[in-house]
C-alpha positions, 0 to 999 in steps of 0.5 A: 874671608876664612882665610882672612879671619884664619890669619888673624887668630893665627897672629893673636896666638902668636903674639899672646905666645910672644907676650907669655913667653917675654912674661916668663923670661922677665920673671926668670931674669928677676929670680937671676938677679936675686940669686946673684945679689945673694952669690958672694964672691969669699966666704968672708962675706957670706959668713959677714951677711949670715952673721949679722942676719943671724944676730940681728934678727934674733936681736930684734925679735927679742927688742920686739918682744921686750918692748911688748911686755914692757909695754904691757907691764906699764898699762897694768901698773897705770891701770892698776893705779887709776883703779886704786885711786878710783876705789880710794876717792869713792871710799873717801866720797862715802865717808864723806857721806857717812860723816854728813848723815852722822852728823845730822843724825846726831843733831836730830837726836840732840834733848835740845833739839828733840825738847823743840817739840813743845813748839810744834804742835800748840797754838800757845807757845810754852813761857819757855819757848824763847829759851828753847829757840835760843838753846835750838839756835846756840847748837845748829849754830856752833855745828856751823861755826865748827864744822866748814861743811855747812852753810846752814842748819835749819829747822821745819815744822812739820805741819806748815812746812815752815822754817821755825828755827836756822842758822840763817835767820834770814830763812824763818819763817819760808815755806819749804813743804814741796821741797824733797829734804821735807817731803821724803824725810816725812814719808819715810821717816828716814835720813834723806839726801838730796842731790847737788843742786843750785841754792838760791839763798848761797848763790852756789852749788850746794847739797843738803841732807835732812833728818826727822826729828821724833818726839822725845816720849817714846820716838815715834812721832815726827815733830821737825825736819832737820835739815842741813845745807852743805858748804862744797867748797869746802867739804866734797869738792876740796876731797875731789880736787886732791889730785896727788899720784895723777900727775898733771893731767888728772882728775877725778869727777862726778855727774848725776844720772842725767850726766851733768858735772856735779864738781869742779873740773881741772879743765872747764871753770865753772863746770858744776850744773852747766857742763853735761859730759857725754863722754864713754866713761861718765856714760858708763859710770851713770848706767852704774857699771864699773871698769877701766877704759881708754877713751876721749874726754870732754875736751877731746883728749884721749885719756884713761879713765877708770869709772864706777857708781855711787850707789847711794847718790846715783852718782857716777864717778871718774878717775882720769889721766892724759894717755899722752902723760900715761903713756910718757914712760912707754915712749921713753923705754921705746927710744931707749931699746931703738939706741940700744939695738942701733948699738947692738947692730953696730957692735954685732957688725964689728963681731961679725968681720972678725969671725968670718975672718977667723972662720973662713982659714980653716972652712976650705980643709973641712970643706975638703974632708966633707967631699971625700966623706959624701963621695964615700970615703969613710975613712976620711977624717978631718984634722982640724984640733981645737976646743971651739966651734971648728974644733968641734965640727970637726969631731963631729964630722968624724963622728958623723962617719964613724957613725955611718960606718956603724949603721952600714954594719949593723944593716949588714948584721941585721940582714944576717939576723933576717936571712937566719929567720927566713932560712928557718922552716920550723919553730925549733930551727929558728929557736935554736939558729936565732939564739945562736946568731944573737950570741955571735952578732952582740959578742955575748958570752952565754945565751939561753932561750926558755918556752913558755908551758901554759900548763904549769905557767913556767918558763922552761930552758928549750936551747942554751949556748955558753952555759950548762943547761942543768943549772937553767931551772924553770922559772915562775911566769907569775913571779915577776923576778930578776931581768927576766921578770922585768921583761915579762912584766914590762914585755919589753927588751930589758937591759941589767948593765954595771952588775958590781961583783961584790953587791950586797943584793941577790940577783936572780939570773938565769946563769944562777949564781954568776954574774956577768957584767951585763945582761940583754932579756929579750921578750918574744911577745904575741898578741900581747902574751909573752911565748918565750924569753931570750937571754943574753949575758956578756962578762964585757961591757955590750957595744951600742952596735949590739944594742942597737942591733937587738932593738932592730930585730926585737919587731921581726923576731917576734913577727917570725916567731908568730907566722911560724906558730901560725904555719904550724897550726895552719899544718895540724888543721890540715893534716886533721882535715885530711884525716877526717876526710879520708874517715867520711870517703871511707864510712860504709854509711851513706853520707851527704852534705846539703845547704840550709835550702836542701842543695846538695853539696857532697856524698860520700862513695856509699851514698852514691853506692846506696841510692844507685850513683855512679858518679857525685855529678848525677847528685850534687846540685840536686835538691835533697828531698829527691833522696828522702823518702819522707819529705814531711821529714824532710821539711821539719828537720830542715826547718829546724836547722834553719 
């Protein structure tokens, strides 16, 4: 039965093996293929498929990119313009309003209209008041004759809440005290505007605004309502229903806070106070918000509506277009830029065929030339002339190995550099053998290395080569002057190139009144403090080799420098250890050294000598109050220490 089960398992193993590896060869066949499809056969073809990728791919990121900010710039202009037409219809809205509470306001104030007080408030009507009516009546009347605004003008007596006086005398003598245009006007002695609502008498939509009139005396006391019925139709909604700059599609709306349409719509007849607009932008509008929005309309389509409030009515107010007619010159550009890339792809491919075929005569020498220069052959150099692209890989190549050449031997003279630091054993060895390479390695002509002396705060000549030392003076480390002040400043290499020998400026070198044609200033910096400065003068021109040299060795030098100061101080401290070692074995006074615990540590020959040792090992470990006579002593003095 183990045997049977053994099997088995061996079998599964197997096969799941057998699977993986027929897995693994499948995946292995599918990375072939792909390679193979991309093996060309000249290079001619591969220069073809690299060309068009190279220029189509470019060719349609960039189409990518413009149509974007095409794109863009479309839907800030559209937004642009809805919200201008928004904010312009709302200002006309508003002095539409101001203009009907103008009115009103002027009618109220009218002296035939304030003089109908003597009508009011007496049971026994003036001998007069006929003609006080009929004056009444001649004004509300002309308004109404004049001005296609209004319906109607009336008049309410302000303690039966009676019409006394309209234009429709249909309306004399109705009681309207509940209505809210008497109401409000009397409880807060202000112009009151009452929303769109559907009138009765007119059989439409209308809207009414009143105003109190006060008594001609001293204006104080309410002695009518005034009230004025306006005409839609002809006023708000004709404002409404100039549609100019918003295309086919366009519109503009108003709804209450209860969302209900206040004004005729372009695609919904009979819309005033019967269609209710649940859509976002009425929505946002109602709750007093103002914005710009992609979103869907009361019919369901999609739209970009630009809404806002009008505070005064409660009124929220929508300027709206079709996306589809918004967005007509987005789909216009797009179908424009697909032609012209179809163009472009067609025009690439042609450019294409003609410089693979151009490019692949003169590939085979430069492919040449390129092996002899990667199997080491720098001296190699590719003939191919010209001022194009060939002409100038070709060059390149050739500077390439001239390049590598140059690198190969500045390694080689900076090794040298390296191994002249290394093979110095004291500070003045390496001042005076580094300066002596620096000069041979960059072909300079003169060369000087000046110390620093911190008493005196100058720069002193140490060595100098090429030029007389008597005429190197110390120089100021404060007064940052010439190329060597420029270096200490900056504590950096610094390089004075195309000196004109008949300058009209005094420039201080170290080489006094000479001036070479060019000049290396080498700060040796550490820890931030420049310790000395090299310079090096040349009556040439410095080859980039030697530039590139002294910018090499600029880190190892002043690191030399560095560990061979510290070697020497390390040098000094010992020979002071040693000296004082030698003072303490030598003293006829008993000497010792403990810890802050009292273990001694070290006695000298005459501590052993006094206290009876023969050897330190009988001593050292022990506790030193063993070796003091007082230990009260003992425990102060070692409590002081502590």
């Amino acid at each position: 039965m183990v045997r049977k089960q053994t099997k088995n398992l061996e079998e599964k193993l197997l096969g799941e093996s057998l699977n993986f590896a027929a897995l693994r060869d499948n995946s292995f066949n599918r990375g072939n293929k792909m390679k193979k499809k991309l093996q060309f056969k000249s290079v001619k073809a591969r220069l073809t498929f690299w060309f068009l990728v190279v220029a189509l791919v470019p060719l349609l990121i960039m189409s990518g990119v413009i149509s974007y900010q095409r794109v863009n710039a479309i839907k800030a202009l559209e937004f642009t313009k809805l919200t201008a037409i928004r904010d312009f219809k709302v200002d006309q809205v508003n002095n539409w309003l101001d203009e009907r509470i103008g009115d009103i306001q002027t009618i109220s104030e009218a002296f035939e209209i304030r003089a109908l007080e003597q009508l009011m408030h007496k049971e026994e009507q003036p001998q007069n008041h006929t003609r006080m009516i009929l004056t009444g009546e001649g004004l509300l009347n002309r308004y109404v004759e004049n001005y296609k605004a209004y319906d109607d003008l009336f008049i309410i007596n302000p303690d039966t809440g009676k019409i006394i006086i309209s234009t429709n005398k249909a309306l004399i003598g109705e009681e309207r005290s509940h209505d809210p245009y008497f109401t409000e006007p009397m409880r807060t002695g202000k112009t009151y505007i009452k929303d769109i609502y559907y009138s009765q008498t007119l059989n439409e939509p209308a809207m009414a605004f009143s105003s109190p009139i006060f008594c001609a005396s001293h204006g104080k006391h309410i002695v009518g309502i005034l009230v004025a019925e306006v005409n839609l139709e002809h006023s708000l909604y004709d404002l409404l229903l100039e549609r100019t700059s918003m295309g086919k599609t366009g519109e503009t709306l108003i709804v209450n806070k209860t969302l209900i349409a206040l004004n005729q719509l372009r695609w919904y007849e009979r819309a005033p106070l019967k269609l209710k607009i649940r859509a976002e932008p009425a929505l946002l509008a109602a709750m007093g918000k103002t914005g710009i929005v992609e979103a869907t309309d009361y019919r369901g389509e999609e739209i970009l509506a630009a809404y806002t409030t009008i505070p005064r009515t409660q009124w929220g107010f929508v300027a709206k277009q079709d996306l589809k007619e918004v967005y007509a010159p987005i789909r216009s550009m797009l179908w424009g830029i697909l032609i012209l890339f179809a163009i472009s792809a067609v025009v690439v491919y042609g450019l294409a065929l003609f410089l693979a075929r151009s490019i692949a005569r003169p590939v085979k020498e430069l492919a040449e030339i390129s092996k002899r220069i990667a199997s080491g052959d720098l001296s190699a150099r590719n003939r191919v002339t010209g001022a194009d692209e060939f002409g100038f890989l070709a060059q390149s190549f050739n500077t390439m190995a001239d390049s590598v050449k140059s690198q190969m031997a500045i390694k080689e003279t900076s090794a040298e550099i390296a191994t002249t630091m290394v093979a110095a054993k004291a500070l003045d060895d390496f001042r005076k053998n580094i300066l002596k390479k620096l000069v041979e390695v960059t072909d300079s002509n003169m060369g000087a290395y000046f110390l620093h002396n911190p008493e005196n705060n100058t720069f002193e000549h140490f060595t100098s080569t090429g030029i007389s030392p008597e005429i190197l003076e110390p120089f100021d480390a404060s007064m940052f002057e010439g190329e060597l002040g420029q270096a200490l400043e900056t504590k950096r290499i610094s390089y004075v190139k195309n000196i004109p020998g008949d300058t009209l400026f005094t420039f201080k070198t170290f080489t006094g009144t000479a001036l070479p044609k060019e000049i290396i200033t080498i700060p040796i910096v550490i820890d931030g403090v420049v310790v000395s400065i090299i310079s090096l003068a040349n009556l040439n021109v410095y080859s980039q080799e030697s530039l590139e040299i002294v910018n090499q060795v600029w880190v190892g030098m002043n690191t030399g420098v560095s560990n061979l100061r510290a070697n020497a101080e390390t040098a000094r401290l010992a020979a002071e250890l040693i000296e004082k070692k030698y003072l303490v074995d030598s003293s006829s006074s008993a000497i010792g050294t403990c810890t802050l615990d009292g273990i001694m540590t070290y006695v000298n020959p005459s501590f052993l000598e006094t206290w009876g040792f023969e050897d330190d090992s009988e001593v050292l470990g022990k506790p030193f109050p063993e070796f003091w006579m007082v230990s009260e002593i003992f425990d102060e003095v070692m409590g002081d220490l502590k």
